[in-house]
N, C-alpha and C positions, 0 to 999 in steps of 0.2 A: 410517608415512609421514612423509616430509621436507618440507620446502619453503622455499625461500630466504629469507630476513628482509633487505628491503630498510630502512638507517638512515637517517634525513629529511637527516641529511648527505651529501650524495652522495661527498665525501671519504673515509667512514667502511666498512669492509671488510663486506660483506654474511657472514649465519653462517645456521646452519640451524636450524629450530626443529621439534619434534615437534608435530606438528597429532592432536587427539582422531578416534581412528578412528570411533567411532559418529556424528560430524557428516559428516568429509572423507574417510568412505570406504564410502561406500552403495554400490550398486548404481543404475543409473537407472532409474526407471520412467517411462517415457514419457506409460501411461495416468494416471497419478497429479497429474504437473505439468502433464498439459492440462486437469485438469480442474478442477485449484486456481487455474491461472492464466484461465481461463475465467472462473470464479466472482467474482476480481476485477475484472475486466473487466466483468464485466454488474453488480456492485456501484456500478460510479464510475459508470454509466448515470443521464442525468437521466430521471426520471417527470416526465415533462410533460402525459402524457396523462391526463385527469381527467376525466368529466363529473360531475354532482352527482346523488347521488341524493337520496330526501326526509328522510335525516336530515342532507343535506350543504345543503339550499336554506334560508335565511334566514324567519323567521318559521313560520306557522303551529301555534301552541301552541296558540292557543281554538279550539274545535268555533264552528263557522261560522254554524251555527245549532240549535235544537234536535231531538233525535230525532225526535220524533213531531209529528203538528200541523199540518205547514207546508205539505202536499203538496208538496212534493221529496223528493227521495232523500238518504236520511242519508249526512252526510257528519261526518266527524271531525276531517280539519286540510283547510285549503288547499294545501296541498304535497302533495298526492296527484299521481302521475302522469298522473292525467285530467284535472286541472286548467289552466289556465292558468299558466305560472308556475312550477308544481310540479318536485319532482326526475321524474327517467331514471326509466326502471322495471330496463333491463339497462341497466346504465352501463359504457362502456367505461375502464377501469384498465391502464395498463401499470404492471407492478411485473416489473423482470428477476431483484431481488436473490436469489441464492444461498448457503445459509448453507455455510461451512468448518468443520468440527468441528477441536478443537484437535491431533487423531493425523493426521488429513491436514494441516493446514496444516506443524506440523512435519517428517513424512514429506517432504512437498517439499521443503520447504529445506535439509532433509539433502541428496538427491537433488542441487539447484541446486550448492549448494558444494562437493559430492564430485565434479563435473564437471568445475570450476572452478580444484579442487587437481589431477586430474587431466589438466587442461592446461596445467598449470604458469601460471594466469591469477590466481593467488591470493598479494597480495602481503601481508607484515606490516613495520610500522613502529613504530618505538619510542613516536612521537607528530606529531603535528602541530599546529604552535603559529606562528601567525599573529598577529601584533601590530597590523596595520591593516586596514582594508578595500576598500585596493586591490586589481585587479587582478593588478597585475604583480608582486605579493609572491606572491599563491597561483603565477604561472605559475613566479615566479624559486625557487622548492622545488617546486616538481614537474614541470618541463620537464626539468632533467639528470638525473632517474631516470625518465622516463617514463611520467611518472603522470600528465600531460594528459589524457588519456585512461580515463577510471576512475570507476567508485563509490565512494567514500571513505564506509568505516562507523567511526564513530568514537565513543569511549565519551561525549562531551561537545559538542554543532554548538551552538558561541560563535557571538555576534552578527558577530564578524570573520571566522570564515571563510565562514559564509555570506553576507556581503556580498562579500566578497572573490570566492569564486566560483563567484556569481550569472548573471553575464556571458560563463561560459565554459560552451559546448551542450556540449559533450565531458565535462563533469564533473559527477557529482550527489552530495551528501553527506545520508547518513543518520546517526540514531544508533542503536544495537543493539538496540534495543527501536521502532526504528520503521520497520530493513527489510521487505520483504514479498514474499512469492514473482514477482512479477509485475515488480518492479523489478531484481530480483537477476537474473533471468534474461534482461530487454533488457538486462544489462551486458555490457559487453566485457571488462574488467579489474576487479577486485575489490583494493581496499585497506583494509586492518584496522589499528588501532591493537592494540597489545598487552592493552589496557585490555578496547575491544571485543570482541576477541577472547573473553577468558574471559567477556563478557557475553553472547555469541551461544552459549558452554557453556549458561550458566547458564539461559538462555530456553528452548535447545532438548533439553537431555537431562533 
């Protein structure tokens, strides 16, 4: 498989580069990245929902009083549920999180990318090197090749291009070790550094 190598010069003649077919050129599986990309989704979920049970309520470490003797009913902490005070007995807990084993999480992003090269959405660039943290530098290198629009994975996210651009909703930058299926796939356009590139090899085979 082929696919064009856009150069951050836009001057500079586009060439073709051979992409590793065990990453960009899977098969899809539908049921696989719904259910990878589900799993992250109910990961970034907040647990807000807590109640306390009694090893979760403050205090009650001394027995209250003692066993025998006192004509009451023995009791052993103040944080019993029958108490005043005390924790839940059923407490309600939301927990959404979903674990990914490492053959699925890969498995997907093969998938994701092989998609991606097959829609000719997958661009490569020599580098990209941003000296300020402007704006209009990120848009003035990536507006005449078309990359306003884009996920930018790149083997190095400098203090300058993510300030650079921060400001721009059309653009999100990773580095290769810290895409993930769930971002890779609300992308519209995908761009790799050369660098990248043999990083997302090295992560995923």
């Amino acid at each position: 498989m082929h696919i064009a190598e856009t150069c951050i010069d836009e001057k500079a003649k586009a060439e073709k580069i051979e992409l590793n077919e065990a990453i960009f050129d899977v098969p899809f599986n539908e049921g696989l990245v719904h259910q990878v990309i589900t799993a992250y989704m109910n990961n970034a979920r907040m647990q807000t929902k807590k109640n306390k049970s009694r090893s979760d309520v403050k205090g009650g470490g001394a027995k209250p009083w003692r066993q025998k003797g006192t004509g009451r009913a023995r009791a052993g902490t103040t944080r019993s549920p029958i108490w005043r005070s005390g924790g839940k007995t059923f407490t309600g807990q939301a927990d959404w999180s979903q674990k990914v084993n490492k053959k699925m999480f890969r498995a997907a992003m093969k998938c994701i990318l092989s998609e991606f090269a097959r829609a000719n959405n997958l661009v490569v660039i020599n580098e990209l090197d941003i000296t300020d943290h402007k704006t209009k530098s990120f848009l003035k290198v990536a507006k005449p090749l078309g990359l306003d629009d884009a996920t930018y994975i790149l083997h190095e996210l400098t203090m300058e291009l993510f300030l650079s651009s921060r400001n721009i909703h059309t653009v999100s930058l990773f580095d290769a070790y810290g895409i993930d299926p769930y971002n890779l796939y609300r992308s519209k356009k995908l761009v790799f550094t050369k660098e990248a590139l043999k990083q997302i090899e090295e992560r995923l085979l």
